[in-house]
C-alpha angles and dihedrals in degrees: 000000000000126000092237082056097044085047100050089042091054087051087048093054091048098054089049089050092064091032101063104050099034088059085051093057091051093050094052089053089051097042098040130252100264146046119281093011117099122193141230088295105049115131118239134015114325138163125255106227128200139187122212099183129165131353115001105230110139128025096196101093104044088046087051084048097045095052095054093054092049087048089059113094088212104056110090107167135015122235115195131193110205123189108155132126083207142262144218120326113244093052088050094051097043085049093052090041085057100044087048097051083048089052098040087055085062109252101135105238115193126193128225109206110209132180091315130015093165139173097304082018087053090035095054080043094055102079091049108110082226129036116189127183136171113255080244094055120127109215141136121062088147100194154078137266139180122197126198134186122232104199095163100097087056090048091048092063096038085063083241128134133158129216127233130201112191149189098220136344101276098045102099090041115154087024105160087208092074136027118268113265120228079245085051096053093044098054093042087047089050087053091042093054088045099058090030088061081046081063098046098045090053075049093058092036103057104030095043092228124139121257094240097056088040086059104050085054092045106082089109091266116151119232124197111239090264096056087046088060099051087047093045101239095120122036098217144010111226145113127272091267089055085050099055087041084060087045093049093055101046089054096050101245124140132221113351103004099214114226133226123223125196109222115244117231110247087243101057078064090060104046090048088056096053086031094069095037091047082055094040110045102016093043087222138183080077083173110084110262128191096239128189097191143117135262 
């Protein structure tokens, strides 16, 4: 073997040394990371499938997801997965807005209840064209709720006090520095029974139920999935697998739908992550939020 050959072969190895698994990692990108899921470059008709897990606390990410998935020709149904006690209320609601324009365009979307879908977690399930939960599903608490930190107690005996120049007398409402007034009370109830009769009309939208009947459900009590179908808050009791079957069939696919996965940014993950022990361990928000969640 000539030097020239040996040469050009050993170029040739090389290049198939960065080729293969480059092309690898680039299959893996198109087909998904996991099994049964398949990615953006998956061939036939396929599902797009979502997870809405935890606190609700930002709506960005699952609407970037959920366009996506509505942008690929191959996607033609959504499945979500939904396994949240809830969350605040203006992400909720842009998260169900969302899920309802997707629905209204005509790509069938289908929800998987899984341990909680609770009040924010109920509230982002009611615009899917199915609902299933499993018969142990908590779900429901269909309400509002507004918590605010008193810290002046604990400032009274640290000798500590702030001073507050305002523009009015309600300015500084919900202020942990001081005790609520009556006035105070009156004004936040009146927001919170607002947003709390939003909730029920979606409620009575969606599910087709009178208000009447929405209303004496909607207390903020939990029902097993059981109970929600009886009630008809929820259209079927099954598993995940009898979910994506649903999904399957309203989209027009035959035999196992596959199911496209967005991929999540490495830092969603970490907000999400100091994002929970900031909740857990800090209390914060400090700031009042509107808040659909249990408990």
């Amino acid at each position: 073997m000539s030097r020239k050959t040996l040469v050009t072969l050993l170029i040739v190895a090389a290049l198939l040394l960065v080729a293969v698994p480059v092309g690898l990692v680039g299959l893996v990108v198109l087909t998904g990371s996991q099994p049964g899921f398949a990615g953006v470059g998956s061939f036939g008709a396929a599902l797009g499938y979502l997870e809405i897990e935890g606190t609700i606390t930002n709506s960005r990410p699952f609407i970037r997801q959920l366009k996506s998935m509505e942008k690929n020709p191959r996607v033609k149904g959504i499945l979500i997965r939904v396994d949240s006690p809830g969350g605040v209320v203006t992400p909720s609601h842009e998260i169900y807005t969302e899920i309802r324009r997707v629905r209204d365009s005509g790509l069938p979307v289908v929800v998987s209840m899984g341990t909680v879908a609770a009040s924010g977690g109920y509230y982002v399930s009611c615009p899917a064209d199915v609902i299933v939960a499993n018969p142990a599903t908590l779900t429901g608490s269909i309400g509002v709720i507004m918590e605010l930190p008193v810290l002046k107690g604990l400032m009274d005996k640290l000798g500590l006090k702030v001073e507050v120049v305002k523009s009015d007398i309600h300015k500084d409402m919900g202020s942990p520095f001081r005790d609520m007034t009556a006035g105070d009370r009156r004004l936040l109830q009146n927001v919170v029974t607002d947003v709390h009769d939003q909730f029920v009309s979606v409620v009575c939208t969606e599910r087709e139920i009178p208000e009447s009947e929405v209303r004496a459900l909607a207390d903020g009590r939990i029902f097993t999935g059981r109970q929600a179908l009886e009630l008809g808050l929820v259209d079927t009791l099954g598993t995940f697998e009898d979910a994506k079957r649903i999904a399957a069939d309203l989209a027009g696919i035959k035999g196992e739908p596959r199911l496209i996965r967005p991929r999540r940014r490495f830092r969603f993950w970490i907000a999400r992550l100091f994002e929970g022990v900031a909740r857990r361990v800090l209390s914060w928000p400090r700031s009042p939020r509107l808040c659909y969640i249990w408990p």
